[in-house]
DRENDO-1510 file (C-alpha; in Angstrom, 1 decimal, always signed):
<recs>
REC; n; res; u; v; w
REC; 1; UNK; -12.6; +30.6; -4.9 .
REC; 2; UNK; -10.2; +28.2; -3.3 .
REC; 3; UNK; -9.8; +24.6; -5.8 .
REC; 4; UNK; -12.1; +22.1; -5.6 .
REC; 5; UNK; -10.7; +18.7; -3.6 .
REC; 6; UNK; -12.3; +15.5; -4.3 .
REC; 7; UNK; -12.4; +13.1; -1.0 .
REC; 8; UNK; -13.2; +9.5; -2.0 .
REC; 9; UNK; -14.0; +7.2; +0.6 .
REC; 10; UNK; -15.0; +3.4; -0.3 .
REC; 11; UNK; -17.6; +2.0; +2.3 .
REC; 12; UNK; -17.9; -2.1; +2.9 .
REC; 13; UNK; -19.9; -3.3; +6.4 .
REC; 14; UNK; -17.9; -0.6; +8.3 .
REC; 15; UNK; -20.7; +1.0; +10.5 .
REC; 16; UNK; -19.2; +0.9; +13.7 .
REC; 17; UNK; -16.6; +2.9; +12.0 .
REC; 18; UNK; -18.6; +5.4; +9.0 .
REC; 19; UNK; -19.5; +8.1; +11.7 .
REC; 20; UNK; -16.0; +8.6; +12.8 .
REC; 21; UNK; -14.9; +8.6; +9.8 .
REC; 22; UNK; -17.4; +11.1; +7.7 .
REC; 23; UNK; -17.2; +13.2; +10.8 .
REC; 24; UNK; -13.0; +13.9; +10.5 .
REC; 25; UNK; -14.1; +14.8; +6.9 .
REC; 26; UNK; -16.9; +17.6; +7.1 .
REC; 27; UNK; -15.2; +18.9; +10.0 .
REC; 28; UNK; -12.2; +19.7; +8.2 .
REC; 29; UNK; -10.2; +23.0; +7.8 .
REC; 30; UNK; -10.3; +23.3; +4.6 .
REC; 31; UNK; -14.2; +24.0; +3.6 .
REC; 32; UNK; -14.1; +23.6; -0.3 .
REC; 33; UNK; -14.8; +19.5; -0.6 .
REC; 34; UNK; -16.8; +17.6; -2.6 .
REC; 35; UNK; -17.1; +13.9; -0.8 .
REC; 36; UNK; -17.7; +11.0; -2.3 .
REC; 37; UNK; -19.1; +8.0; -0.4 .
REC; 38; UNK; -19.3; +4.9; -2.5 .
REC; 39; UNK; -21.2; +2.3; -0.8 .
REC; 40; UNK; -20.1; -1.5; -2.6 .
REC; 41; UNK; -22.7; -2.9; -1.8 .
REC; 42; UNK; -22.9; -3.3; +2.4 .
REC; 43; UNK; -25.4; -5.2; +4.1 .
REC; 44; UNK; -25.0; -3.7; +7.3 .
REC; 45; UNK; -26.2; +0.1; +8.0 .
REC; 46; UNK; -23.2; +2.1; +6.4 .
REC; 47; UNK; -25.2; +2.8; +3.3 .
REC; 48; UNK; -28.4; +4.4; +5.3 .
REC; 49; UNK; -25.5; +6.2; +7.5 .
REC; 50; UNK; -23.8; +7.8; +4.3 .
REC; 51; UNK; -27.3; +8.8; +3.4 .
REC; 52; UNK; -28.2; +10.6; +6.3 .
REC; 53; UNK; -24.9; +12.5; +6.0 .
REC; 54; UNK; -25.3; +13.6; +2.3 .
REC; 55; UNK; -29.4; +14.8; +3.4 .
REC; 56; UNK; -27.0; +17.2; +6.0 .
REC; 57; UNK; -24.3; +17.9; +4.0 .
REC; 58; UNK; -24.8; +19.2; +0.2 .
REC; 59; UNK; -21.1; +18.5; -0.2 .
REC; 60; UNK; -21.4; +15.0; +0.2 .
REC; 61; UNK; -22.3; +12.4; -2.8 .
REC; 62; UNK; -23.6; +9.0; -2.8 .
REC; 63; UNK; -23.0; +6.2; -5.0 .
REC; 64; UNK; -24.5; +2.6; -4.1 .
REC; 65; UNK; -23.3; -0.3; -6.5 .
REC; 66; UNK; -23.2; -3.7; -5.9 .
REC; 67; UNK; -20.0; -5.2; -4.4 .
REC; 68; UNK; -16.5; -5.5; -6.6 .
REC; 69; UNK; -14.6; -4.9; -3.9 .
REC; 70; UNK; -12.1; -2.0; -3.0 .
REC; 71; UNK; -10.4; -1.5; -5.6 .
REC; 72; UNK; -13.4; -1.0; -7.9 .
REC; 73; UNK; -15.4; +1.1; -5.6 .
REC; 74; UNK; -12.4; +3.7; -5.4 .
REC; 75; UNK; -12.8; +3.7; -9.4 .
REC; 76; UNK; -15.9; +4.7; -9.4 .
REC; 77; UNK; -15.1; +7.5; -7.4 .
REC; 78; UNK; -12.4; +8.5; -9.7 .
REC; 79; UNK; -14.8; +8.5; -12.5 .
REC; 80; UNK; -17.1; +10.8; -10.6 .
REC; 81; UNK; -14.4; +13.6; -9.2 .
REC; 82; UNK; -14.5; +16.9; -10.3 .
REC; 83; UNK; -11.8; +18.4; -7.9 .
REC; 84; UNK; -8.4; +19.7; -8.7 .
REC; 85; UNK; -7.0; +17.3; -6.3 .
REC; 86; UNK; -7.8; +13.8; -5.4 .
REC; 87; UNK; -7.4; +12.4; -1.4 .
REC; 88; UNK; -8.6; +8.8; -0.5 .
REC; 89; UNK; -9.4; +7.8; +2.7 .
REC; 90; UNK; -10.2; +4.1; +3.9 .
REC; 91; UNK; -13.8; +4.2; +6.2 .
REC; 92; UNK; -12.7; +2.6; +8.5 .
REC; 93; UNK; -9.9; +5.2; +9.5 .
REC; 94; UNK; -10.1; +9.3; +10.0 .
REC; 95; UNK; -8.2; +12.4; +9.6 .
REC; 96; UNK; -7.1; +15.3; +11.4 .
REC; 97; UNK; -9.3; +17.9; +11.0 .
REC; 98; UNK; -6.7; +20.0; +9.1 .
REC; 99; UNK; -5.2; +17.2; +6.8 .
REC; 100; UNK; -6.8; +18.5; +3.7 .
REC; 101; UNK; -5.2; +22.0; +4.2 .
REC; 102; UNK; -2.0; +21.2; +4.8 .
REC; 103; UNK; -1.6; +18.9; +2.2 .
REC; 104; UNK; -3.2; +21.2; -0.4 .
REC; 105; UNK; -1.2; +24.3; +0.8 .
REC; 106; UNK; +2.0; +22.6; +0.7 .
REC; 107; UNK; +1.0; +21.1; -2.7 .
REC; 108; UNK; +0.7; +24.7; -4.0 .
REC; 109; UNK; +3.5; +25.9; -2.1 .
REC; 110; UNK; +6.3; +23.3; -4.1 .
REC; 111; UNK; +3.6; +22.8; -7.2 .
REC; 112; UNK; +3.8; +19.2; -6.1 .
REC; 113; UNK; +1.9; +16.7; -7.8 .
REC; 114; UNK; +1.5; +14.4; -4.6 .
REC; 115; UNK; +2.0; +15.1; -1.1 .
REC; 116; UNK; +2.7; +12.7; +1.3 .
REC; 117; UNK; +1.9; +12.9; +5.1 .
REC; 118; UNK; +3.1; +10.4; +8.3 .
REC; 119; UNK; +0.4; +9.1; +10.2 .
REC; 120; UNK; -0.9; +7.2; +13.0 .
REC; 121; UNK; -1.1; +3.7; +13.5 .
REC; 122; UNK; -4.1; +3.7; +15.6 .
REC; 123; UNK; -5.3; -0.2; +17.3 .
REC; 124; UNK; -7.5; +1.5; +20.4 .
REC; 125; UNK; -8.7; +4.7; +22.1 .
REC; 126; UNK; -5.6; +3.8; +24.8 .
REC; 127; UNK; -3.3; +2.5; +21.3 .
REC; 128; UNK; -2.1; +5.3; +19.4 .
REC; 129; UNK; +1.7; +5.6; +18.0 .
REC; 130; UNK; +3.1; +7.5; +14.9 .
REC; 131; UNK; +4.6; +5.9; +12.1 .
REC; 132; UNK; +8.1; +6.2; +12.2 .
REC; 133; UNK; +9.8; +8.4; +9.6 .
REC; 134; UNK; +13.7; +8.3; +8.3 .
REC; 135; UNK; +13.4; +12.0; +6.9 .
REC; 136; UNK; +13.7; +14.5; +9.4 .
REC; 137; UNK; +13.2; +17.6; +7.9 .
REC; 138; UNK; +9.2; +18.7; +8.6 .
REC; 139; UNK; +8.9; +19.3; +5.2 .
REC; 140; UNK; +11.2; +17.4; +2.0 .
REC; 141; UNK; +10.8; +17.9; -2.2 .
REC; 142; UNK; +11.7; +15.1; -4.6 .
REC; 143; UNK; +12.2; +14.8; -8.3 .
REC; 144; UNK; +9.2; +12.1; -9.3 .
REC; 145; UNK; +12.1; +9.4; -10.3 .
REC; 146; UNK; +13.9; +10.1; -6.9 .
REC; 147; UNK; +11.0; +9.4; -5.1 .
REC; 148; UNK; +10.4; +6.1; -7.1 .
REC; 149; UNK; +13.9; +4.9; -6.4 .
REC; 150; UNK; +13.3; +5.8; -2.8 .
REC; 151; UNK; +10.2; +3.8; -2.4 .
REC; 152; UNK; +12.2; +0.5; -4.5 .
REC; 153; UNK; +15.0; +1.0; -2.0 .
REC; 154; UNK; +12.4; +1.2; +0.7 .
REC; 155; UNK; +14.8; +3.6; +2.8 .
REC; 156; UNK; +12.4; +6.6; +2.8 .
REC; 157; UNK; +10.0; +8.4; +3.9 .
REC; 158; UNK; +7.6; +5.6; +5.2 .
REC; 159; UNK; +5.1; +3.1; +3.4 .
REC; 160; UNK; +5.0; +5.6; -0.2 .
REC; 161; UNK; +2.8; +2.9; -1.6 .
REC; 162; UNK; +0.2; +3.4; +0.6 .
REC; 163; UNK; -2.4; +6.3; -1.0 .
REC; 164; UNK; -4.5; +7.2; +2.1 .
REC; 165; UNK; -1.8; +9.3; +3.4 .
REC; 166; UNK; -1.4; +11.8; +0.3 .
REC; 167; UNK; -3.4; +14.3; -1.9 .
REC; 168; UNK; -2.6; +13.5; -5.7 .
REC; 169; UNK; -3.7; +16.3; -9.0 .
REC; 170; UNK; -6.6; +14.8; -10.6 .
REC; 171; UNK; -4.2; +15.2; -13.9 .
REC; 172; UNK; -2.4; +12.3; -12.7 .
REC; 173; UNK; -5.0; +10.2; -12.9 .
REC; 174; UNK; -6.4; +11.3; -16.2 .
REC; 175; UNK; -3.9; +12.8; -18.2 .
REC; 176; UNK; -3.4; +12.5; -21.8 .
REC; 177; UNK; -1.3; +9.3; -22.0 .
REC; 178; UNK; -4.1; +7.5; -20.5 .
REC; 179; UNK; -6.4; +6.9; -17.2 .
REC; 180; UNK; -4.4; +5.1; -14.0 .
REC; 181; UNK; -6.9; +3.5; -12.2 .
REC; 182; UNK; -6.7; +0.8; -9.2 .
REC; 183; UNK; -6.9; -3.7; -10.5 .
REC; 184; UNK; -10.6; -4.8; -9.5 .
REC; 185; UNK; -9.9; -8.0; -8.1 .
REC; 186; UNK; -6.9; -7.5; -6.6 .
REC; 187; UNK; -5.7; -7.4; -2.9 .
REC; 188; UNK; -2.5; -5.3; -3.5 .
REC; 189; UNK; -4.3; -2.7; -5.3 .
REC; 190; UNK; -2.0; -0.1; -4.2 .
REC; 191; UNK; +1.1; -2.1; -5.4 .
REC; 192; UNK; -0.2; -2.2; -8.8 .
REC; 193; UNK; -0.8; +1.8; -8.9 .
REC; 194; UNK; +1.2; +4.2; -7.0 .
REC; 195; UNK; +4.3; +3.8; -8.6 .
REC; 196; UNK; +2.7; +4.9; -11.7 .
REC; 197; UNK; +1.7; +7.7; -10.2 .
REC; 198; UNK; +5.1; +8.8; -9.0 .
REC; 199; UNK; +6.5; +8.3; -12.6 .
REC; 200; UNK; +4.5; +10.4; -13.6 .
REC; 201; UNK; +5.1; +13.0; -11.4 .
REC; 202; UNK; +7.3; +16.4; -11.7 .
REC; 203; UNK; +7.4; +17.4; -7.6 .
REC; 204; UNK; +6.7; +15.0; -4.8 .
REC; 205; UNK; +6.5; +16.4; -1.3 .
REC; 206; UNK; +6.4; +14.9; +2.0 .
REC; 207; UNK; +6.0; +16.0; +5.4 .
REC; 208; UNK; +6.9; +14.5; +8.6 .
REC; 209; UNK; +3.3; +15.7; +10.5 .
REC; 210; UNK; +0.8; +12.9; +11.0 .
REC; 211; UNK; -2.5; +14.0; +9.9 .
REC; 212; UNK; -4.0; +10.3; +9.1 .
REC; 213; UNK; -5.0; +7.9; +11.8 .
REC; 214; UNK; -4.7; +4.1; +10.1 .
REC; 215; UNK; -6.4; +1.5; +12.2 .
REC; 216; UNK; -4.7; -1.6; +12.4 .
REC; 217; UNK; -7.2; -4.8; +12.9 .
REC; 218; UNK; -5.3; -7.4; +15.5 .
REC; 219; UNK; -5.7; -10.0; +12.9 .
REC; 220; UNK; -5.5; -7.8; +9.4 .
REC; 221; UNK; -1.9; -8.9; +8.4 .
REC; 222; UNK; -2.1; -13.1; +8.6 .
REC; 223; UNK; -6.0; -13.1; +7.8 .
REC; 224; UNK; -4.8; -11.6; +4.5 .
REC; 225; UNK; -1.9; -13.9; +4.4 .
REC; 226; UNK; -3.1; -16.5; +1.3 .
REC; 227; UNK; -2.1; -18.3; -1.9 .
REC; 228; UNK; -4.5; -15.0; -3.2 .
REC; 229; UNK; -2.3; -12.4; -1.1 .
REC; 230; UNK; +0.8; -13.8; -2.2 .
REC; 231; UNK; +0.0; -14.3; -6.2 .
REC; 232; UNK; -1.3; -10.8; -6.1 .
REC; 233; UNK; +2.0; -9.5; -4.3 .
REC; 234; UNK; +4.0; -11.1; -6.9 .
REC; 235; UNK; +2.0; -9.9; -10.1 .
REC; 236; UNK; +2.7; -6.6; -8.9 .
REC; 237; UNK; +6.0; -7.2; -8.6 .
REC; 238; UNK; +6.1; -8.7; -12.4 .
REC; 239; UNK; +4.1; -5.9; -13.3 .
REC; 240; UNK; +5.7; -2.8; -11.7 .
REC; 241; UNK; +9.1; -4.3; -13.4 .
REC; 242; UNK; +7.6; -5.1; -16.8 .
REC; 243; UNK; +6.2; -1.2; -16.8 .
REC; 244; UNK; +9.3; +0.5; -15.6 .
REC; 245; UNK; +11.3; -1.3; -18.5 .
REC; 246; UNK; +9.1; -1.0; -21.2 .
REC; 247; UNK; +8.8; +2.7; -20.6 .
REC; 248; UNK; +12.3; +3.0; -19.6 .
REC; 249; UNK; +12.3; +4.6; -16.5 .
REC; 250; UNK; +16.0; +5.3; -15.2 .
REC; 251; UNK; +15.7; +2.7; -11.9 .
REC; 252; UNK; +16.9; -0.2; -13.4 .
REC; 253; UNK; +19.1; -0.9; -10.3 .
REC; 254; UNK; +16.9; +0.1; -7.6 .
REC; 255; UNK; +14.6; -1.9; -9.5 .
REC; 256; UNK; +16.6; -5.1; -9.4 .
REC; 257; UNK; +17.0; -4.3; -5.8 .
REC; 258; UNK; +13.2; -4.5; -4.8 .
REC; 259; UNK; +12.9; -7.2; -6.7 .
REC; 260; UNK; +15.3; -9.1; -4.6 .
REC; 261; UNK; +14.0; -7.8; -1.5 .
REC; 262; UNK; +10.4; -8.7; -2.5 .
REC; 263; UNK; +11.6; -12.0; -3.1 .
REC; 264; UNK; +13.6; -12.8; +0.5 .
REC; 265; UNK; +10.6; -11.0; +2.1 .
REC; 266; UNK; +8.1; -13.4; +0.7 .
REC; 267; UNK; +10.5; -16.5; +1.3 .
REC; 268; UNK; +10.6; -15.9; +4.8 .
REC; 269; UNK; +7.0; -15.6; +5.5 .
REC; 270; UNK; +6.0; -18.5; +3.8 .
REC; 271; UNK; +9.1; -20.4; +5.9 .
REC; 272; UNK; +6.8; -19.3; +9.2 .
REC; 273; UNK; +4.0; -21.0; +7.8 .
REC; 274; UNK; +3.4; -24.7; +8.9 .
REC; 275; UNK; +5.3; -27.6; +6.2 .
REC; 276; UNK; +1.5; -28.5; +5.1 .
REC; 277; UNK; +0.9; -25.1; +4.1 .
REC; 278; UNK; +3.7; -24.4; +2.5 .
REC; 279; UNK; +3.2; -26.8; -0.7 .
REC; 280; UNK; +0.1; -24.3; -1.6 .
REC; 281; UNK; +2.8; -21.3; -2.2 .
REC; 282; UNK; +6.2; -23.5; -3.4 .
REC; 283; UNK; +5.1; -23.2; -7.5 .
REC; 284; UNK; +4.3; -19.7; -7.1 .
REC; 285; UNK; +7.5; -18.5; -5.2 .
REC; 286; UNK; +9.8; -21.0; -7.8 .
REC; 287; UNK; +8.4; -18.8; -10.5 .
REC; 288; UNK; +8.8; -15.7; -9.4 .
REC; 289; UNK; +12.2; -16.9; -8.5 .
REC; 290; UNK; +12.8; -17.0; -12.1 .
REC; 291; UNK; +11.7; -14.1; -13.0 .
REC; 292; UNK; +13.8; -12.3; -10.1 .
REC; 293; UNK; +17.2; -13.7; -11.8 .
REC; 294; UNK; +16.2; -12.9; -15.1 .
REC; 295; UNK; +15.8; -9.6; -14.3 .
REC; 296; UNK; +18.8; -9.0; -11.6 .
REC; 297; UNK; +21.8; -10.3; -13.5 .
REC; 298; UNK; +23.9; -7.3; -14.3 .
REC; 299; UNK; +25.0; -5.1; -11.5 .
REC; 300; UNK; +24.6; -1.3; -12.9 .
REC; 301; UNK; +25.7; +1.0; -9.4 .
REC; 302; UNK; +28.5; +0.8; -7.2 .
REC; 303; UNK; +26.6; +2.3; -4.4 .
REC; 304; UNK; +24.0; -0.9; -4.3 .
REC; 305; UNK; +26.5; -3.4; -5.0 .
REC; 306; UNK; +27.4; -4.9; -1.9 .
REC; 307; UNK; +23.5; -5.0; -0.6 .
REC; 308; UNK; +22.3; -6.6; -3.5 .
REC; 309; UNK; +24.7; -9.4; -3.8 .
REC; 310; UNK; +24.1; -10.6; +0.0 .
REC; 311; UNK; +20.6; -10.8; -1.1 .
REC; 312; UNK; +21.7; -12.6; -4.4 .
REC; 313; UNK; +23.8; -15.1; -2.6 .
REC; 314; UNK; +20.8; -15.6; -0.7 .
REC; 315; UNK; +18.8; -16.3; -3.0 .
REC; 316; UNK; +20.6; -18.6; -5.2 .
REC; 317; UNK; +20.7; -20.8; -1.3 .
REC; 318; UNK; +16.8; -20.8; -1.4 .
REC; 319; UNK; +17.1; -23.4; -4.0 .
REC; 320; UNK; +17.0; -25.7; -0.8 .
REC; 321; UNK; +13.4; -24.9; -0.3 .
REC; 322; UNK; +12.6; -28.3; -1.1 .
REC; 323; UNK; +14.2; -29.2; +2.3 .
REC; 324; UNK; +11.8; -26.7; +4.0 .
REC; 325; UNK; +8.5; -28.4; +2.4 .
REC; 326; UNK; +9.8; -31.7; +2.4 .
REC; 327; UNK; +11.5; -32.0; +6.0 .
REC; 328; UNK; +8.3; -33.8; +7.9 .
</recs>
């Protein structure tokens, strides 16, 4: 009998979206599925939707708890899995109809641990375009630690922090060495856990087919632009660099190159935001400013030298940010 693979999909007020959604999944290719709807707590119909599904569909699970938010409904999903391999996939996006297939037959093809898949950035019926990809081989292997210095460098694939694009073994997430599971709470949730994930892994594949359609919300990206969004982008930050040391994962200069990234990246979004508004974020950035120095002081590869002391140079210049707050 083929292996068991465990869909998890987290469900909040997304009924215009569900049907779409469940429907991409129990029409798939691939026929061996067990699907786990976790309804956190809705108050629209997407909990009596999942129902109706699951009465059709004996593959299908339901679990209604009360709200904790993203992060916590995809745990409890976790804790429920029985498959060999684990895919997510947000509600309020779909899936080709042979997603799970390909992914699990290339992950058995390489003995991957994760594979990763383009996708769609889909805004409207009329507004579909595919993520552009840096590979371009259809199909690519990496060591686990290549992969993790590709995703610090951000050069490529495409978004590798992102998990609704890839399958992942269930090992990974419950392995000997302890449980990975996603910060309740948070609003980087990924941030926090995919990296782990790839340090963990032996074999990560990714191919250059989109099989995922993402929708993109016209106002997603600056309605989660907050003092919230931007305290949980930097924990991650702290956190991913605290982890990789302490378990001393060969990326130390990769690493210090994110971290500089992370830190222009952030600088420059907050400089968009009106002078009022930027007072909220000013303590926030200064300390993760010092953290970002701490942590980039020696340079440790040739190859990264010249990119990461533009962005140091640039850096040490933010210490005018009082002029950006200040000026009216």
């Amino acid at each position: 009998m083929e292996p068991l693979l465990s869909i998890i999909v987290p469900i909040y007020n997304v009924e215009q979206y569900l049907e779409r959604c469940i429907e991409s999944i129990i029409n798939q290719t691939y026929k061996n599925l067990e699907i786990i709807l976790v309804d956190d707590g809705s108050k629209d119909n997407s909990g009596t939707i999942a129902d109706t599904y699951a009465s059709k569909d004996n593959r299908i699970k339901v679990i209604h708890k009360e709200n904790g938010g993203l992060s916590d409904a995809r745990n409890h999903g976790l804790d429920q899995a029985r498959g060999n391999y684990i895919i997510f996939i947000d509600s309020d996006d779909f899936i080709d109809s042979s997603m799970c297939e390909i992914l699990f037959t290339t992950a058995e093809k390489y003995s991957s641990d994760i594979v990763s898949c383009n996708y769609y950035i889909f805004r409207a019926e009329n507004h579909i375009s595919v993520h552009p990809m840096s590979i371009q081989e259809d199909e690519k292997v990496f060591s686990g630690i290549d992969i993790l210095k590709y995703y610090l460098i951000k050069t490529e694939p495409f978004d590798l922090n992102i998990v609704c694009n890839k399958i992942f073994k269930a090992d990974l997430f419950n392995s000997k060495d302890g449980q990975i599971r996603f910060p309740k709470g948070r609003v980087q949730e990924d941030n926090f856990t995919t990296f782990r994930l790839f340090a963990k892994s032996d074999v990560v594949t990714t191919i250059n087919q989109p099989l995922y359609y993402y929708l993109q919300r016209a106002d997603s990206i600056m309605a989660n632009f907050s003092k919230k969004f931007v305290k949980d982008t930097i924990d991650s930050h702290t956190y991913m660099a605290t982890y990789l040391l302490e378990h001393k994962v060969d990326v130390m200069c990769e690493l210090q190159l994110y971290l500089l990234n992370s830190y222009t990246d952030l600088y420059r979004k907050i400089c968009l935001l009106d002078n009022a508004d930027k007072k909220d974020y000013i303590d926030l950035l200064m300390e993760y400013k010092t953290f970002v120095l701490s942590h980039t002081l020696n340079v440790s590869n040739n190859h990264l030298w010249g990119r990461k002391q533009k962005l140091k140079r640039f850096l040490i210049k933010i210490d005018l940010i009082k002029y950006i707050v200040c000026r009216g």
